[in-house]
N, C-alpha and C positions, 0 to 999 in steps of 0.2 A: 221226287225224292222218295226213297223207299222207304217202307217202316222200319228198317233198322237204322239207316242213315239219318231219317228223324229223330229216334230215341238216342242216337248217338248225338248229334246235334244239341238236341234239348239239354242234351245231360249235360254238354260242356257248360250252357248257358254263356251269362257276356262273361266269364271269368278267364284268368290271362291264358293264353292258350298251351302257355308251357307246362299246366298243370296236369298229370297225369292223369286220365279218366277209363275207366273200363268202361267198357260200355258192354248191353245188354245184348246176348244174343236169342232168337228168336227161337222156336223150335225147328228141327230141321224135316220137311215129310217126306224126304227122299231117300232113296237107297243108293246105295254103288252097284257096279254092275256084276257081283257077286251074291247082291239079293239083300245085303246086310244094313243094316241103319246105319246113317252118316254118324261117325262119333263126335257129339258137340264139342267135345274137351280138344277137340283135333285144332279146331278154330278159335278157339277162347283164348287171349292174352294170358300168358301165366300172370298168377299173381305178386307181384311184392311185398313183400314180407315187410314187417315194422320198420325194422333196422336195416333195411335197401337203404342205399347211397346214392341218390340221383348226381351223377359228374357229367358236370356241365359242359365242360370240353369236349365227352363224347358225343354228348344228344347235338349241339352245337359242328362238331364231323359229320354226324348222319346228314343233318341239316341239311349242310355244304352238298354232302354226296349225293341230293337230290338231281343237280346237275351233269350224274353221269346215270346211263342207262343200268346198269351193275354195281351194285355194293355187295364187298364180299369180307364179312365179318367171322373173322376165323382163327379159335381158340384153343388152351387144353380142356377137358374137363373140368370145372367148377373155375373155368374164366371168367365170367360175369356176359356172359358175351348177350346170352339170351334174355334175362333180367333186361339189358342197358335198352336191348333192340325192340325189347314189351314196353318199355317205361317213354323209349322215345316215340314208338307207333301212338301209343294212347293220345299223345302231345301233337298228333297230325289233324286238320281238318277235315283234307279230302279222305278219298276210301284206303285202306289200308287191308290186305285181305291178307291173313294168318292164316297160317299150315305149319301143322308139325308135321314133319312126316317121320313115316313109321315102315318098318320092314318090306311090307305087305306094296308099299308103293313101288318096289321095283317094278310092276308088272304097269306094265303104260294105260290100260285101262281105268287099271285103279285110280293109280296117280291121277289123271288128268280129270280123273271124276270128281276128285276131290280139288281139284284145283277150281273148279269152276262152281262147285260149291260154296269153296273159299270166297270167290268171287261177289258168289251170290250172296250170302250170310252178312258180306261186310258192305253191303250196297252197292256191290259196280256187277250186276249182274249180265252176262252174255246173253244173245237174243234168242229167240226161238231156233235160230237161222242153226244156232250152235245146238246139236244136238249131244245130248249124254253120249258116251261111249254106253255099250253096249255089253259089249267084250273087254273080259277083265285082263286079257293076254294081247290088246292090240287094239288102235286109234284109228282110224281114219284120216289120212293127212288132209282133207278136205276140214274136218273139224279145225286141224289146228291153222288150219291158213284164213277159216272166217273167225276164227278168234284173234289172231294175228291184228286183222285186218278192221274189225272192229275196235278193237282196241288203239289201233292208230290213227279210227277219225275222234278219238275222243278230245273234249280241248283241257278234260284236266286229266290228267297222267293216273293211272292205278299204281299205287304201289304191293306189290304182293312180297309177303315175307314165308319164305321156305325155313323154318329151323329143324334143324336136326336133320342138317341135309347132308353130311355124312353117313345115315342111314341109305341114300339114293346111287346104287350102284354101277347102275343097269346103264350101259352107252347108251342103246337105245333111248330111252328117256331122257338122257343128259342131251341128245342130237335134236330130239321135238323141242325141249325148252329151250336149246341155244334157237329154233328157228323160230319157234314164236316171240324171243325176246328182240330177235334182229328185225323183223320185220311187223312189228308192233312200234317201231320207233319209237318216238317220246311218250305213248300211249302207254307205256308201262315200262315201272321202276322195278328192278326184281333185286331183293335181299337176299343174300343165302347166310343163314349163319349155321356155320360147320367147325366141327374141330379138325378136316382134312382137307387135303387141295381136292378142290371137285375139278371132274372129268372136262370142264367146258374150258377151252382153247383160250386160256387167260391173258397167254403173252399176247396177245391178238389184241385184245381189248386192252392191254396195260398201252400198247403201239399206239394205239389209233386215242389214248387219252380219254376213255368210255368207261373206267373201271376205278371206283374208290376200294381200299383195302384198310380195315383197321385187323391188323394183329396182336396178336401179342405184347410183343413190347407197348404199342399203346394200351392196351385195355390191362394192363399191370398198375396197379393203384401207386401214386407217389406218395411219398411220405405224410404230405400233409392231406392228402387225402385218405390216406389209414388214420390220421389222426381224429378226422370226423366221423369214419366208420366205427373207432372205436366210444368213443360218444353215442353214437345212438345204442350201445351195447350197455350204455352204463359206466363204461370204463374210461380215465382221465389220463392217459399218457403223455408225456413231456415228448417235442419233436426228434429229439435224438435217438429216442428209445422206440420209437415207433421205425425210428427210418434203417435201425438194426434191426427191427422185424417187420420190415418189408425188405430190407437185404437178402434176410434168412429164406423166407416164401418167394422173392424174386418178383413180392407184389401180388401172388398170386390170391382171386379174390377170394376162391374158399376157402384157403388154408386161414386169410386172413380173421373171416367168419367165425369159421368152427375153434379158430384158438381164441377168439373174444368171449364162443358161446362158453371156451373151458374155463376159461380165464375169470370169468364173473364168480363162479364158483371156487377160487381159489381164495387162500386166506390173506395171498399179498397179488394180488393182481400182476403188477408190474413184473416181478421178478418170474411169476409162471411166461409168463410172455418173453420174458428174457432168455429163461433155461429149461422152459419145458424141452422134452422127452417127445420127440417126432414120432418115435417108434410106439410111443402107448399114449397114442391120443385120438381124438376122431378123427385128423388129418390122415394116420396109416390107415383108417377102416376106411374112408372112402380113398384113398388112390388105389389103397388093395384090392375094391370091391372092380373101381369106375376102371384101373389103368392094369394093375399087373394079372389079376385073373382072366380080364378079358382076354388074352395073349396065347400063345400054343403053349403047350408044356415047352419046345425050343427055346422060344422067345423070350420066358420066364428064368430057365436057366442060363442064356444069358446075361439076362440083366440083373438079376443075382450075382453073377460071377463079375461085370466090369461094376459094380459097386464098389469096390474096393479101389477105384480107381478116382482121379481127379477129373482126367481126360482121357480118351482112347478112340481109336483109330482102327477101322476094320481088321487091320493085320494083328495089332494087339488084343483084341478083342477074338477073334481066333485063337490065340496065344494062349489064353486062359480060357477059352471052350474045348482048346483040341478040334476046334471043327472049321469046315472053310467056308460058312455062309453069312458072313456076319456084317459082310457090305452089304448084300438085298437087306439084309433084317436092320439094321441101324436106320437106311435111306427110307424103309417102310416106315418105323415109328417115329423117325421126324416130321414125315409128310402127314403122318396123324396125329400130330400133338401129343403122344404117349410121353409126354415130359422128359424126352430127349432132344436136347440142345443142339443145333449144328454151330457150331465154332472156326468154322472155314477150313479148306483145302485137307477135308475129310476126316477132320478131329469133331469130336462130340462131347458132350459132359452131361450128368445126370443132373435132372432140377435141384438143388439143394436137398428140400424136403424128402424127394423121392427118393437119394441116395440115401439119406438117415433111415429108411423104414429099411428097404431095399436091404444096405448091410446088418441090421439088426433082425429082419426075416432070412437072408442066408444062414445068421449063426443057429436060427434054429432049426432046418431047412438042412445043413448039411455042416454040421458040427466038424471043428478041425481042420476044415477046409483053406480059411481066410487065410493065414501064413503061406501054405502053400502057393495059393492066388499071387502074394506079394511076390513069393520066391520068383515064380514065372512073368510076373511082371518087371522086376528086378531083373534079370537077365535080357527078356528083350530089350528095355528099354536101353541096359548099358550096351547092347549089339548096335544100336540106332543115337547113341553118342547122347542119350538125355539125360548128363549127369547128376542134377538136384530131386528128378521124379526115380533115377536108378537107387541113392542112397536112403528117400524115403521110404520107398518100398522093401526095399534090403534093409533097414531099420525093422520097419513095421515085420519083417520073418525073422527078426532076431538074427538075420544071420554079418554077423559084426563084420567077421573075415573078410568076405565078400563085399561090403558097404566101407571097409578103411579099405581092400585091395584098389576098389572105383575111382575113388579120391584121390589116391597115390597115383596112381597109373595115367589121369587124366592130370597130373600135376595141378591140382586146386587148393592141396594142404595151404597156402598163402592163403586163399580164403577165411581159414580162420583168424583170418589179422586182419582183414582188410574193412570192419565195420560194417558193409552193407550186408552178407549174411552169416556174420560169425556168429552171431546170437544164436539162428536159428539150426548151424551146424553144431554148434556147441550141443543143445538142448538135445538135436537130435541124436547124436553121438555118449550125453550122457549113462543113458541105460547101459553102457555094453560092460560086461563083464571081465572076470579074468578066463570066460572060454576062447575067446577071441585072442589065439598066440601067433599071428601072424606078426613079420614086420611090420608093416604097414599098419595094423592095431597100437603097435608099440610107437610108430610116429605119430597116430592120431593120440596118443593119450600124451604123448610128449608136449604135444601140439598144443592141448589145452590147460596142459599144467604152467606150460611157456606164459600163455594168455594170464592164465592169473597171476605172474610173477611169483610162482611157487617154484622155487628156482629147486629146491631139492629133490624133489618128487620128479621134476621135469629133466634135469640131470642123469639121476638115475634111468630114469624110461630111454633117452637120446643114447646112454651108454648098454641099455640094453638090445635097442634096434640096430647100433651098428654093429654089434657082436653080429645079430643073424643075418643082416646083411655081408658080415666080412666069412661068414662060415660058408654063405649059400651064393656063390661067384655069380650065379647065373639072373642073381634079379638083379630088373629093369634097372634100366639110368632111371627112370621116372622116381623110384623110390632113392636112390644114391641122392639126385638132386632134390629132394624134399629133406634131407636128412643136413645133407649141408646147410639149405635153410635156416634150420632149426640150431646147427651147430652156430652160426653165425649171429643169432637171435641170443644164443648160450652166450656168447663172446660178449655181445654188447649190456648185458646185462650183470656179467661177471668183470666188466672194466679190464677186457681181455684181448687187445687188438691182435697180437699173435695169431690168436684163435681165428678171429675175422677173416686177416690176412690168408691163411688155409683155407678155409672152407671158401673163400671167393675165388682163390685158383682152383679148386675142386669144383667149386661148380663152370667154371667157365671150360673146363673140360668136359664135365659132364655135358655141358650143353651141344656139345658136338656129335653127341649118339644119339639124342633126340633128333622128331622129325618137326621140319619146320612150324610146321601148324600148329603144331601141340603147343609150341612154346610163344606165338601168337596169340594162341588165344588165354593164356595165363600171363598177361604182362606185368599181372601184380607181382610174381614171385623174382622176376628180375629187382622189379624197384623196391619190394621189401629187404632184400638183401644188398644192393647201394647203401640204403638207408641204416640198414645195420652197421655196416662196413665205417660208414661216415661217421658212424656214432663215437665207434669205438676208435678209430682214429680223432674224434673231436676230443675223447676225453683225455687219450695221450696228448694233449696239444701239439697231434702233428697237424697244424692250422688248414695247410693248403693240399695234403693228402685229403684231409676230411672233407674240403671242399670242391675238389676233383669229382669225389662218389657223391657227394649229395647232392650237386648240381645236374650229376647223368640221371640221379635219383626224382630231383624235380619236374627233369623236362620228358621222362615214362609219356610213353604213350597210353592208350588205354582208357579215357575217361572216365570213368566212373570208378571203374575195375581199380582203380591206382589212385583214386581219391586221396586215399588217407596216407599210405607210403608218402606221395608227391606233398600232404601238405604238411607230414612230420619231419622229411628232408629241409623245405621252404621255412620251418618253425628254428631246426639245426643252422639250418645256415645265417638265419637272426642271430640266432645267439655266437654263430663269430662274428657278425657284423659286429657285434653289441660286444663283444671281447678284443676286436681288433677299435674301439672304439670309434663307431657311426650309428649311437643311436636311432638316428633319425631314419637312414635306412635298415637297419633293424625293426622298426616300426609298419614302415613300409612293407614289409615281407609280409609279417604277421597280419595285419590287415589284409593283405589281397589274396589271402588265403580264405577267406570268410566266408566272400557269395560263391566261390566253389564249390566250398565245405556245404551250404546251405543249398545248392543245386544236386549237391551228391547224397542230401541227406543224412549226411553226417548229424550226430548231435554236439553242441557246443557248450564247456572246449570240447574238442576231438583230437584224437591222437593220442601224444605224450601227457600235451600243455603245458608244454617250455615256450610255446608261446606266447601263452598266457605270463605267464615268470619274464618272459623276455620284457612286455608290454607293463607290467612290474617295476623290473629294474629301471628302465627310460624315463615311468613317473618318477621314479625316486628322484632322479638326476636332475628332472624341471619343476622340482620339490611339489606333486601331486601327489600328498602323501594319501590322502582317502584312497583317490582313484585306486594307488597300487596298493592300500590294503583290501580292497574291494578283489583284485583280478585275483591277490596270493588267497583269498578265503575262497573263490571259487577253482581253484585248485587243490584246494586243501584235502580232499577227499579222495583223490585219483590215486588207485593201486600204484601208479608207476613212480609217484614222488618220493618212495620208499623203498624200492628194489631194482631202480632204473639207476645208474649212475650219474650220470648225465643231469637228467631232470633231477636228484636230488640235489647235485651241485648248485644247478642253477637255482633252484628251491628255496636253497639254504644261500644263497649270496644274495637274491634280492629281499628275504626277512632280513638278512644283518645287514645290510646298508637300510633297509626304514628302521630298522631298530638302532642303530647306530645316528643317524638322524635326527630321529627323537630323543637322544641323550640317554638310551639305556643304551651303554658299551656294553656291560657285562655281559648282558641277554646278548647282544649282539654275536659274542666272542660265540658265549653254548650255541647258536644259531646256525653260525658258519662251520660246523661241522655235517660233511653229510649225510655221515652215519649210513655208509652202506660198505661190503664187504668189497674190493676188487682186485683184479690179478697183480693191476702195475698204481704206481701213483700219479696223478692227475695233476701238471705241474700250474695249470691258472686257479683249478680249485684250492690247491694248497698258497699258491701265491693269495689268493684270496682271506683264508683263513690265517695267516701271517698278519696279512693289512689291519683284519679286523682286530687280531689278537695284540698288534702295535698299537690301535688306539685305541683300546682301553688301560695299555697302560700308561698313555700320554694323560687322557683323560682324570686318571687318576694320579697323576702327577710323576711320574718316571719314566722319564726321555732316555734314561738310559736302557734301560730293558726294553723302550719299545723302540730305540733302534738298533738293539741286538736282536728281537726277533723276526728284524728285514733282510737280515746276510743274504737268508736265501731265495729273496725278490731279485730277479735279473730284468735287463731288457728284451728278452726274448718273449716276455707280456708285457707290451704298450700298455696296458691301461691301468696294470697292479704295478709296473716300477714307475708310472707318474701320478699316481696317489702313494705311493711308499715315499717318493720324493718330497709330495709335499709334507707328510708325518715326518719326514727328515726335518726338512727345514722348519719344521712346527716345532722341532726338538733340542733346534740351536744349530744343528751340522748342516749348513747351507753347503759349506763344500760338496758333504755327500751325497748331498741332493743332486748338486751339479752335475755329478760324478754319473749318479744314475739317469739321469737324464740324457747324459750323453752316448749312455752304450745303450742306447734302444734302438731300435731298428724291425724296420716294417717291412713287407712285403712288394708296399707298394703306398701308395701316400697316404699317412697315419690322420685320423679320423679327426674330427673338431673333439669330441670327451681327450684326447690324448693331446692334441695339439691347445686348448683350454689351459687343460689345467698345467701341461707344461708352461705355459705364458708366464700363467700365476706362478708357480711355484718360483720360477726366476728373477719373475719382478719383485716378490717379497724377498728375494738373497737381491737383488738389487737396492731397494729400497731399507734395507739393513744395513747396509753399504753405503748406505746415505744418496745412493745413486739416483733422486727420483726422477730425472728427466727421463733416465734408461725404465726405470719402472713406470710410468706412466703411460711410455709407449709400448710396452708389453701388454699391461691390463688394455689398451686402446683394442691392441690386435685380439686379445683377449674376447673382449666384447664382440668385438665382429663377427668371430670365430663361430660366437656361444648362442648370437642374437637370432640368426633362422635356427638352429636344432632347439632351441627357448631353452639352455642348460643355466639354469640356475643357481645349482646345487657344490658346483665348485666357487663358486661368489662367496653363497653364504659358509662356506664351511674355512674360506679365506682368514677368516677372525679380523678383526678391529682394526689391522693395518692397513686396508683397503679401501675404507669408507672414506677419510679424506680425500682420495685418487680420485671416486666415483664422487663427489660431490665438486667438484671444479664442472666448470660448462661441459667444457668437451666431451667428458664422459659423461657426466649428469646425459645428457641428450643421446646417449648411443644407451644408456642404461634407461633411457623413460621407456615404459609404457609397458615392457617385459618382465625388468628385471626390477624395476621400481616404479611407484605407480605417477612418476611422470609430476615431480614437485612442483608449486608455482614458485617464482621468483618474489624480492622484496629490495627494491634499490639496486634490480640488476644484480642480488647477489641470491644464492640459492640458499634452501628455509635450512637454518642444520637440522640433520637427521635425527629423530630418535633412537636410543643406544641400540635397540633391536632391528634387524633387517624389516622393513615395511611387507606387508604383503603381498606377494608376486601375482602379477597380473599379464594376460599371454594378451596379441594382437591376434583375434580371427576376425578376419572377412566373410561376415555372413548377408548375403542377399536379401532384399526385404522379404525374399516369397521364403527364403529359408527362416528367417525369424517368424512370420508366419507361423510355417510348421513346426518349429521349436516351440514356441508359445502354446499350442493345441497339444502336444505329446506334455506338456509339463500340466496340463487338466487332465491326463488321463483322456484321449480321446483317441479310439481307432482310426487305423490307416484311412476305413473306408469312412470313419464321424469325418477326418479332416479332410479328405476330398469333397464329402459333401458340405462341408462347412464355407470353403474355398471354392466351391464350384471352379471343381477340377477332375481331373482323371485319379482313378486311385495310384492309376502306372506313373502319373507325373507326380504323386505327393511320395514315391518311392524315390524316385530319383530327386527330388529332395532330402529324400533322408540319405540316402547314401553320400551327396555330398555334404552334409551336414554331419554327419560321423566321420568321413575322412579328413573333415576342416577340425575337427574336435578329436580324432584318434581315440577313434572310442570303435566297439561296432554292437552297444546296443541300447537300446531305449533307457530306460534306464539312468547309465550312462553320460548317453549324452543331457539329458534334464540337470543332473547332478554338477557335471561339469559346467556346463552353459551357467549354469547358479555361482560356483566357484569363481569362475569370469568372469560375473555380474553380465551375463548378457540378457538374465531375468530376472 
């Protein structure tokens, strides 16, 4: 054993071997063949600084990669790369022989002189046989084939580590080491840690299964590993906050460092770390030092100039140099870790950090420049069809014209409707001014005045744009059909179907001068204007008009793109279900809108939230009164319940039937107004506000004025002329009940809410009539009607005539368990009821393993507590809850806890 392999040795002692150890190097009495002193520091382990992070996962890779003849650990500058590969070498038993190399070793003499140096200093010294080079310009291959060769009868392997072997240029030299590494076989393990691909035939050795690689993406610290780097720094960050800056650095381990080292000295830690300043910290003084000066003046002004970029692509990057070299020069600073990104199929991006200094050194570098930069990236990009990078850019040069012309012309204006990026078009679009007098500025300002149901301001704009488009014959169909749109959106908001009705023959001609494609790939702006169309025919109660366009509305193709259109049609079309009375599929709709909604990212409610109002009115009716004050409060807040016609209708008719419920008429009566402006009148919403306004004056004792204010209830609304019927015959005129009753008429088979309380209504004019065989079997049919949709709310709102009928057997038992909670008998005869209807109670069929899961959500216990509680899948305690919300018609936690309680199922 040599004296250095013994002091090394010694020093580890019996202690665990993973513990890092420098060990001593000896004095060196040789020279290189230049005549000069070996430089110790050349061979010396760097040091580890206090706050080094030894990660265990990597030293544990190295480990592994002893099994391959080549490890090639390869970084950007301040990757940790060399740190990881000093801290693991010291943790080795056998010899390890370090070398930095340096400039000077392109010349194969040098190199190699140093190599066996290396060799020698770290205990696996070559024999006499191997003699020094001589020649600092040149080896004798005789040298390198008995070092070769010795090294391959050894039985324990050398590992030699090369750092900074991006330094090492020279083919030649790269062609000795690949042959002394080939033919040394298992005799020696060679590291190279470099920030570049080195010259040695890699794919060769990746083939043949001879080569570990740790990059980049591994040697990027993960969150919870910045979070013990930040620890030994002194500093205590929560995992969230750490794992947004390692976002930011991309993990990167100096950046990670040096913002700790700035960070300590800061007065709130945290928050430097959050919103430090890239461009004025130690992070820009070394990549400026290590990354952007190293560079040509060229190279520099390039990466200066696509700073301003997210991504770019040699052609675009020419774009904004004026110059044609920026394919060689991109593919160069990838392949040297210059903290540019390759992104696939020859797009690139700058490291986060690096593009923060990058653009903050251009504005000083070459002032006034940066808008221009967008201008030029703003045109190419809309040449090459990238329309969300063409308007940010065109945004960022202020030039509006150009950035509403993009939008228009590529027909996206629906985008600002469509929730997935109307936020962020909006925001974008914000800034522009009144420079911007184009059309297309005047659709986009229409556009988002629409959005906030700023019907004035939006009006005026819509009436402004088609003046210049009716002046200026020659612009695009692209902008005509965004104008329609808009006109169609004006319609449905103005309770304007007229309106509608035009602008949807306008555009379906427009559609004809467009080219296919375009209007492919904008499917949202078809299914937003359906869904206008539907609207505004639902509000005329043209029923089956309005359900023609929202059903072409629901079935848009497009997925994602037509989320919200498809689930604001599907939410419309409940509420005719729910007006043609079927609540129960009205229910239905609105639910299976949900996990789409929540697949598209939608947030909830989304849309109008007449869904929500739909799923409202349905509690009322199976007298769940919480639930539905629960769904109208989370509606309460939505812009549209107030300047949408439609949703305010529906709004205001499911507060005045719970309020009407609860025994406040009055409130009920002010409730059912919807207090919005519209062009025609809305004949179920006003049959609506009749009904109400009839019982409150029944309520209040005058039958006669509240069956003069039914005149104008007709049967052409099922479900307001049979609750007008029953306010009839509540009022003494059974005839006119009758009367109404009889002139109703359906499209197609009238719902169980219609056919319910029609039953009722007739069986109490029969049972007045003294008829009660004929009423007994009415209420029968009645029950059976009501018993699957669980409508309870025409029962109890029957009054005191009805409860004898329900207490005889036969309905006693078609009335347990739904509609009453299922009395016991006493001598075979039923208990009599108390004067108030009993508590209503529903029949769900819930699974044990769904009780289960219900039990655990009502502790407050997440998806993933109750899988592991259950030892189960988290995917199978989902599909638990889904069916457990569709059994409970609910669709959320919450919810369902509440409900299940209401049930007694908890």
């Amino acid at each position: 054993m040599s004296a250095v392999a013994e002091i090394y040795e010694n020093a580890r002692g019996p202690t665990d071997p993973a513990v890092p150890v420098v060990p001593v190097i000896p004095a060196v009495p040789f020279a290189d063949p230049r005549g000069d002193p070996f430089l110790r520091t050349r061979f010396a382990l760097p040091a580890r600084p206090a706050t080094f992070l030894r990660r265990q996962r990597l030293v544990d890779h190295l480990d592994q990669a002893r099994e391959t003849p080549l490890t090639l650990v390869n970084g950007a500058a301040g990757a940790g790369k060399t740190l990881l590969t000093a801290d693991w070498a010291a943790g080795q038993r056998q010899p390890v022989a370090w070398l930095t190399v340096e400039v000077g070793d392109r010349r194969p003499g040098v190199f190699w002189a140093y190599v066996l140096q290396a060799l020698h200093a770290w205990g696996a010294p070559a024999s006499e046989a191997v003699e020094p080079p001589s020649d600092a310009t040149g080896v004798d291959q005789r040298l390198l084939a008995t070092l070769a060769a010795e090294l391959n009868d050894r039985d324990q392997p050398v590992i030699l580590v090369l750092d900074e072997y991006d330094r090492l240029t020279t083919a030649e030299v790269t062609e000795q080491l690949e042959f002394v590494l080939h033919h040394a076989g298992r005799g020696l393990h060679l590291v190279l840690v470099t920030r570049t691909e080195p010259l040695l035939p890699l794919h060769r050795y990746r083939a043949a299964g001879e080569l570990t690689e740790i990059r980049a993406a591994e040697l990027a610290f993960t969150s919870e590993e910045a979070v013990a780097l930040l620890e030994l720094h002194g500093l205590s960050l929560p995992l969230h906050a750490a794992a947004a800056l390692v976002d930011r650095t991309r993990g990167w381990a100096a950046g990670l460092r040096l913002s700790a080292l700035a960070a300590r000295e800061s007065a709130d830690p945290e928050l430097y770390l959050k919103e430090f300043e890239a461009d004025r910290s130690t992070v820009a003084d070394f990549l400026l030092a290590e990354v952007l000066k190293g560079q040509p003046e060229e190279t520099q002004d390039l990466l200066l100039r696509v700073s301003v970029l997210e991504r770019f692509c040699p052609d675009l990057a020419n774009a904004l140099t004026l110059r044609t070299d920026a394919e060689a020069v991109l593919a160069r600073l990838h392949r040297a870790n210059a903290f540019v990104e390759h992104l696939g199929h020859s797009w690139y991006q700058l490291h986060p950090l690096f593009g923060e200094i990058l653009r903050a050194h251009l504005r000083e570098r070459m002032p006034g420049l940066e808008p221009e930069l967008h201008r030029r990236a703003a045109h190419w990009l809309r040449r090459c069809e990238f329309l969300p990078e063409t308007l940010a850019h065109g945004a960022a040069a202020s030039d509006w014209d150009f950035a509403a012309d993009a939008l228009v012309d590529d027909l996206a204006i629906g985008q600002l409707f469509t929730g997935l990026r109307s936020g962020d078009l909006t925001e974008l679009f914000s800034p522009m001014g009144p420079e911007a007098r184009s059309p297309a500025a005047d659709l986009v300002r229409a556009a988002g005045d629409l959005s906030r149901y700023d019907l004035d301001r939006g009006l005026a704009r819509l009436r402004s744009a088609e003046e210049h488009l009716a002046d200026d014959a020659p612009e695009p169909a692209a902008a005509k059909l965004s104008l329609a749109l808009l006109e169609a959106l004006a319609a449905r908001l103005t309770g304007c179907p007229a309106l509608a009705e035009r602008a949807a023959e306008k555009a379906d001609e427009l559609r004809q001068e467009l080219p296919a494609h375009l209007l492919d790939r904008h499917p949202e702006l078809n299914a937003l204007l359906l869904t206008h169309l539907g609207s505004a025919r639902l509000w005329a109660g043209r029923f089956e008009d309005a359900r023609a366009a929202l059903t072409a509305a629901a079935g848009s193709p497009g997925g994602a793109s037509t989320a919200l259109p498809r689930e604001d049609s599907i939410e419309h079309l409940a509420l005719l279900d729910y007006l043609n009375g079927w609540p129960g599929r009205a229910e239905r709709r609105v639910l299976a809108t949900v996990p789409e909604a929540e697949r598209a990212g939608l947030p909830r409610p989304s849309g109008s939230g007449i869904g929500q109002l739909v799923l409202a009115a349905v509690a009322v009716d199976r007298h769940e009164l919480g639930r539905a004050q629960a769904l109208l409060d989370e509606t309460a807040q939505l812009p549209s319940g107030t300047r949408d016609p439609v949703m305010a209708a529906g709004r205001a008719l499911a507060t005045a039937r719970l309020l009407l419920v609860r025994g406040k008429a009055r409130a009920a009566v002010e409730a059912a107004d919807p207090a919005v402006t519209a062009a025609v009148v809305s004949p179920w919403a006003a049959g609506y506000e009749a009904l109400f306004a009839s019982a409150a004056h029944l309520a209040e004792g005058r039958p006669d004025e509240a069956a003069e204010v039914l005149q104008g209830v007709t049967g052409d609304q099922p479900v307001c002329a049979v609750e007008a019927a029953a306010i009839q015959v509540a009022a003494g005129r059974a005839s006119a009940a009758i009367d109404l009753l009889d002139s109703i008429h359906t499209a197609g088979r009238p719902g169980p809410a219609v056919t319910v309380r029609a039953a009722l209504v007739r069986a109490q004019a029969a049972q007045c009539a003294g008829d009660t065989d004929t009423a007994r079997k009415l209420v029968t049919q009645a029950l059976l009607d009501a018993r699957q949709e669980r409508l309870r709310r025409p029962f109890l709102d029957a009054g005191a005539w009805i409860r004898p009928l329900l207490a005889t057997p036969a309905l006693h038992e078609l009335a347990a368990g739904w509609l009453t909670p299922g009395l016991p008998r006493h001598g075979g005869q039923p208990r009599p009821e108390s004067p108030s209807p009993p508590p209503p109670l529903v029949e769900v069929e819930l699974s044990g393993r769904e009780r289960d899961v219900l039990e655990r959500l009502a502790r407050m216990m997440s998806t993933e507590e109750v899988a592991a509680d259950l030892y189960v899948s988290v995917n199978t305690v989902k599909t638990h809850l889904k069916s457990v919300y569709r059994k409970l018609a609910v669709n959320r936690r919450g919810d369902a806890v509440r409900r299940a309680r209401d049930l007694r199922l908890l």
